[in-house]
C-alpha positions as CSV (number, residue, x, y, z in Angstrom):
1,X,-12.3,-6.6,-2.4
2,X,-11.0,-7.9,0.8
3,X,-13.0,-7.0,3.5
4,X,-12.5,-7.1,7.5
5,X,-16.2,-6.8,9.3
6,X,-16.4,-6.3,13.1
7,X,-13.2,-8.5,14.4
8,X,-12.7,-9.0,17.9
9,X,-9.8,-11.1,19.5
10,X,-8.7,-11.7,23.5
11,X,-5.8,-13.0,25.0
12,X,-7.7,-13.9,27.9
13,X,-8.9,-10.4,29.5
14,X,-7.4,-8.7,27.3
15,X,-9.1,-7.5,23.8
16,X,-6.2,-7.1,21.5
17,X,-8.6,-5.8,18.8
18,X,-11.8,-4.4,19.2
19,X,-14.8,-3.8,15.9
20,X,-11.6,-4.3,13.8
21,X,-13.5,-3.0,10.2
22,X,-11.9,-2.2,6.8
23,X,-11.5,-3.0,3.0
24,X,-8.4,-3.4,1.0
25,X,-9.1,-2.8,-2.5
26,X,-7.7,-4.7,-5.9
27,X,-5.6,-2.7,-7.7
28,X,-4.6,-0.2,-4.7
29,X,-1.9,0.2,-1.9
30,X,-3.3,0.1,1.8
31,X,-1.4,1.5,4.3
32,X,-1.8,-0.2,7.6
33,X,0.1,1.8,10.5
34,X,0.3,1.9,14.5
35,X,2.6,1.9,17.2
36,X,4.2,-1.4,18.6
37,X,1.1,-3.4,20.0
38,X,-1.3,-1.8,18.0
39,X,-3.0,-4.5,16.6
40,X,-1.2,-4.6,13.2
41,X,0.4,-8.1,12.8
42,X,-2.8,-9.7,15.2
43,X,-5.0,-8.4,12.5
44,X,-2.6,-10.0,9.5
45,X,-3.0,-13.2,10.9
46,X,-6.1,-13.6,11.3
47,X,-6.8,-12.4,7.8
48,X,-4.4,-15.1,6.9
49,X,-6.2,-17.6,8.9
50,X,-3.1,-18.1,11.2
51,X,-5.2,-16.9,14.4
52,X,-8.7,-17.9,15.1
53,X,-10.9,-14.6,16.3
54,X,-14.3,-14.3,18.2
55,X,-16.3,-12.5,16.6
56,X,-16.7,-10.6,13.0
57,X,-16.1,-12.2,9.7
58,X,-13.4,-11.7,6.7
59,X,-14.3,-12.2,3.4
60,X,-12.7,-11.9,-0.5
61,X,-15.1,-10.7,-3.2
62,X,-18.0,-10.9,-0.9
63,X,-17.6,-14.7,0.3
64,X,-15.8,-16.4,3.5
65,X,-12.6,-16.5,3.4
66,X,-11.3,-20.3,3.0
67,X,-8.1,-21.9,3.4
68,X,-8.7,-22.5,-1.0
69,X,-9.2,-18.9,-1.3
70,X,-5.5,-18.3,0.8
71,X,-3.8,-19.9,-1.5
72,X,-4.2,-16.9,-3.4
73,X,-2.6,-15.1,-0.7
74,X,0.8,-13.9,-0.1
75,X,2.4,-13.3,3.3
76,X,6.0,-11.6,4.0
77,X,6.2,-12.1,8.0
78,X,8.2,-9.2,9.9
79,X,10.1,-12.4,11.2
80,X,12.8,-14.0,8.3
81,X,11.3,-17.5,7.5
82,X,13.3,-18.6,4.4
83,X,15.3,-21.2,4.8
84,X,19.1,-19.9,5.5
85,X,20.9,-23.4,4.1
86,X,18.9,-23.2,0.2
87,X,20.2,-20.9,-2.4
88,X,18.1,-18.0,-3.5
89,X,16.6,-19.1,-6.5
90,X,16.5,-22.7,-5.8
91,X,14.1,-21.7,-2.5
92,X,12.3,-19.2,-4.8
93,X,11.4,-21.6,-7.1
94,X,10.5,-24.3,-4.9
95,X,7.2,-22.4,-3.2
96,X,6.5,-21.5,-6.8
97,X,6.3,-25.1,-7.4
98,X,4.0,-25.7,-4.4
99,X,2.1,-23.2,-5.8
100,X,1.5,-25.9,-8.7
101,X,3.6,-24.1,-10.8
102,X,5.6,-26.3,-13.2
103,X,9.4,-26.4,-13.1
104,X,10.2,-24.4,-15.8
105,X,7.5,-21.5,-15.0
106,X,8.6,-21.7,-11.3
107,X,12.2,-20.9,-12.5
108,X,10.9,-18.1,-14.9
109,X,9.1,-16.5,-12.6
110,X,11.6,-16.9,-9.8
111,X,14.3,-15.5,-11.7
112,X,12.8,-12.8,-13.1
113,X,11.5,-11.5,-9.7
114,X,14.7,-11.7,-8.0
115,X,16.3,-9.9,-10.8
116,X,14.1,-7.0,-10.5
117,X,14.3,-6.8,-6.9
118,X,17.9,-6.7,-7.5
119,X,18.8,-10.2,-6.7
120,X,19.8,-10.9,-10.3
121,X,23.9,-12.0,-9.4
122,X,23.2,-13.6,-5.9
123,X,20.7,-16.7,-7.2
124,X,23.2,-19.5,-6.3
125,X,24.0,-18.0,-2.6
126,X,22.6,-19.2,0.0
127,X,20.3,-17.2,1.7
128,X,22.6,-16.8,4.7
129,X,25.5,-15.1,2.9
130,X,22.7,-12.6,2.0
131,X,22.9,-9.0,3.6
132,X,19.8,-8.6,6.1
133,X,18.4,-5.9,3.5
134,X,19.0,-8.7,0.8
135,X,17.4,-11.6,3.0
136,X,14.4,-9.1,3.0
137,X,14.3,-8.8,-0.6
138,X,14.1,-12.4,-1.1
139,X,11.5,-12.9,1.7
140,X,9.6,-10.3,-0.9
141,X,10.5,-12.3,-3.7
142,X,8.8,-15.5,-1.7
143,X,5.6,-13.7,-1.9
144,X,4.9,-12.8,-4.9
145,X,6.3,-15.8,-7.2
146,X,2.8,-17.2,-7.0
147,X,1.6,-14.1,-8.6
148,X,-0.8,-13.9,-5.7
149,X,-4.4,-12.1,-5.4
150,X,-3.8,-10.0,-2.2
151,X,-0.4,-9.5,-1.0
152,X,0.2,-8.5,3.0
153,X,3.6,-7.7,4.2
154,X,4.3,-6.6,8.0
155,X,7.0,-4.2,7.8
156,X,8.5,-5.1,4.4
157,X,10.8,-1.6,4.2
158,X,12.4,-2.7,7.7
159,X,16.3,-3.1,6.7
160,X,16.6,-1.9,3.7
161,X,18.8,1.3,2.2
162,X,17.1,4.3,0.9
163,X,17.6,2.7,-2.9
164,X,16.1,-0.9,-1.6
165,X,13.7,0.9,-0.9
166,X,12.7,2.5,-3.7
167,X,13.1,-0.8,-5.9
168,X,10.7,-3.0,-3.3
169,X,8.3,-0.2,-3.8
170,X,8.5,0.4,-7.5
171,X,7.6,-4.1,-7.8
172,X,4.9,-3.2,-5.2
173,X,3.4,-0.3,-7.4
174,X,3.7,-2.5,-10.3
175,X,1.6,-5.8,-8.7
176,X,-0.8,-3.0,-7.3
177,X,-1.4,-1.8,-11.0
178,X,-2.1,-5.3,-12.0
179,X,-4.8,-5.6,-10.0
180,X,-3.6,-7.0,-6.7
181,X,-5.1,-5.8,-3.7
182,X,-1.6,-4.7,-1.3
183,X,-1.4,-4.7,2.6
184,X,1.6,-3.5,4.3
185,X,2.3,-2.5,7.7
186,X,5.2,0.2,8.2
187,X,6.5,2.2,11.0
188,X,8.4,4.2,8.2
189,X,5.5,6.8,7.8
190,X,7.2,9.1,4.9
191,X,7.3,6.1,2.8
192,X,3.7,4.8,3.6
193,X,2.9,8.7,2.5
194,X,4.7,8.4,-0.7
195,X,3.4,5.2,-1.2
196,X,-0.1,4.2,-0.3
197,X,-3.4,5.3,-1.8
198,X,-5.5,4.2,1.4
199,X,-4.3,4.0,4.9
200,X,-5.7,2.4,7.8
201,X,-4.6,3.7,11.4
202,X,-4.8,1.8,14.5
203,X,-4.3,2.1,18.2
204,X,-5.1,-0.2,21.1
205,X,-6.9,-2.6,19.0
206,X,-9.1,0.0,17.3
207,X,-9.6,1.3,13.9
208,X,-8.9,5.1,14.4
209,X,-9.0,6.3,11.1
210,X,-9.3,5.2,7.8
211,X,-9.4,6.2,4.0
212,X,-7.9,7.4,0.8
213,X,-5.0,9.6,1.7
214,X,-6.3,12.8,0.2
215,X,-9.8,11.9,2.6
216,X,-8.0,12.1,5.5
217,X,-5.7,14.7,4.6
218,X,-8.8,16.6,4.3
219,X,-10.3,15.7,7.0
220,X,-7.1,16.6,9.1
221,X,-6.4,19.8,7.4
222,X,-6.5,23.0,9.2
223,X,-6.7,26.4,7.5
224,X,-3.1,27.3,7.0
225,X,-1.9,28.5,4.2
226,X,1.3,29.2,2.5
227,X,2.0,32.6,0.5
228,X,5.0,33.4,-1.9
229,X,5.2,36.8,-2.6
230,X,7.6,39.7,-4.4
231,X,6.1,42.0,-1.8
232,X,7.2,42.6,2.1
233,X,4.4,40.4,3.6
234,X,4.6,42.1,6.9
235,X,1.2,43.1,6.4
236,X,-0.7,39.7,7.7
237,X,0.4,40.4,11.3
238,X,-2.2,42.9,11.0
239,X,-4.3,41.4,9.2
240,X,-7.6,40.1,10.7
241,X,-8.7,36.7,11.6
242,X,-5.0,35.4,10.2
243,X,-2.4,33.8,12.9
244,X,1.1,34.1,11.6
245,X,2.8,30.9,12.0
246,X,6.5,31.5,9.9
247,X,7.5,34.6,8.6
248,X,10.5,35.6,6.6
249,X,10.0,39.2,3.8
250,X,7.7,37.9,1.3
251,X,7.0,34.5,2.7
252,X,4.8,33.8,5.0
253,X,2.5,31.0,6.3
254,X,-0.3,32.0,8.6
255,X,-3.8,29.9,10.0
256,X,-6.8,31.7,9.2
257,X,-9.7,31.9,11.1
258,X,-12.3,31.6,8.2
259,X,-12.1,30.4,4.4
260,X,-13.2,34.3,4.0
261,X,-10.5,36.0,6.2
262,X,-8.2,33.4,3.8
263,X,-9.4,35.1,0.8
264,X,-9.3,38.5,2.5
265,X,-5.6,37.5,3.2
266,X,-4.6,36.8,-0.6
267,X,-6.5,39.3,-2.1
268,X,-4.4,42.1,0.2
269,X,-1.4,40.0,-1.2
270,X,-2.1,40.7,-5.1
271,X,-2.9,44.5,-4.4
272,X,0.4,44.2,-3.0
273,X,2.9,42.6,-5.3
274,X,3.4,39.5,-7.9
275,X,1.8,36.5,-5.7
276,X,3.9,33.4,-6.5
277,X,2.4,30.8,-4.3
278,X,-0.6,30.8,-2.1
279,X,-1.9,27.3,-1.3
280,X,-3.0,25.9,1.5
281,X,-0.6,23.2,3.8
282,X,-1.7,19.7,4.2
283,X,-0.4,17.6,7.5
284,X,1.9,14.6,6.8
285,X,0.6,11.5,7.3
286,X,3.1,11.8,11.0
287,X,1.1,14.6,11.8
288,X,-2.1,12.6,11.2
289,X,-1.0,10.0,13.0
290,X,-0.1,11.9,15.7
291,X,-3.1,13.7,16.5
292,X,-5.2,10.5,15.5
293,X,-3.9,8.7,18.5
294,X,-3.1,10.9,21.1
């Protein structure tokens, strides 16, 4: 378990992050989300030991984090750092090898990464000649050929087609469910949805929310609910303690006052027809977000 404890960091008068406090579990996806000058990337690097903080402590499976214990890490920066003159693999399989991998395990691994990130015909180009959504796939590739223990990425969806996408996430799912504990930073929230199983929100240096992603679902839910019907659903304008939101013959989604004017609601609904679908409508993680921070 990677945990963050109490971190604070100034730029001179100004606290860039304040009681900064989470975990980032092996095994699981944690999104980490907030607006431009949030926090996000400040917070990365100090995990990473790239920025020096004030106070608070980060530790890996309940020790200090030392520079030994990063080695274990890998890092995709939102900024490109490969090297634009190398070809794909040979780059690839060169941090393998500082890594201490040998050179035939580097290439192994290199190779078989960049093939299922969809690399597989562009290993002897040089990075350059790459599209920007490729150059981020092999900046992807460079952290994870060390098969590392936690992996942080800031913004690793930025570039990259609908498709991309969905391939960077299905190798991220796949690392997750080997036991790797994932950080990424996105401002693509309908990915981190489909994606993460914890999330982390952040605003002016502050941990605004945080948890699983049904938890703070839950906790974000109001009492509106969605009804299907075969019957004219009319009725709920009527109907007590029940707002109607959206309304169209026998569909209808209304906020209810109470769990009990909710069940008073449905039950009126089966004396009155077939009842497809009632169930009630959880925010998006946007909507969360939204009301989290304002």
């Amino acid at each position: 378990m990677l945990k963050l404890r109490g971190i604070v960091k100034s730029y001179g008068d100004r606290r860039v992050l304040d009681d900064v406090s989470f975990d980032v579990a092996p095994g699981r996806l944690t999104g980490f989300v907030g607006g431009n000058g949030a926090g996000k990337t400040t917070t990365m690097r100090i995990v990473l030991g790239l920025l020096a903080h004030e106070a608070g402590e980060v530790s890996l499976g309940g020790q200090a984090l030392t520079p030994a214990a990063r080695r274990d890490f890998g890092y995709m920066p939102e900024e490109r750092g490969l090297y634009p003159k190398m070809k794909v693999l040979e780059q690839i399989v060169y941090l393998a090898r500082l890594h201490g991998f040998s050179k035939q395990d580097a290439t192994d691994s290199a190779t078989a990464l960049l093939e299922q990130l969809g690399l597989g015909e562009r290993l002897g180009d040089n990075v350059e000649a790459l599209s920007l959504g490729n150059q981020q796939r092999a900046q992807i590739a460079a952290a994870l050929v060390h098969e590392p223990q936690v992996l942080i990425l800031d913004e690793p969806f930025s570039g990259l087609d609908p498709l991309a996408v969905d391939v960077v996430a299905g190798v991220l799912q796949e690392r997750a469910a080997q036991g790797t504990a994932v950080l990424f930073s996105s401002h693509q929230l309908d990915v981190v949805e489909r994606l993460c199983d914890d999330l982390v929100i952040i605003a002016g240096g502050e941990i605004r929310a945080q948890g699983s992603r049904e938890q703070l679902r839950a906790a974000h839910s109001s009492r509106r609910f969605e009804l299907i019907s075969s019957g004219d659903a009319g009725w709920l304008r009527e109907q007590p303690g029940v707002d109607v939101v959206e309304f169209d013959g026998g569909y209808a989604v209304f906020d209810a006052d109470s769990d009990e004017s909710a069940q008073a609601a449905l039950r009126r609904a089966v004396e009155g027809g077939d009842v497809t679908s009632f169930a009630p409508q959880h925010p998006s993680l946007a909507q969360i977000f939204k009301e989290v921070i304002r």
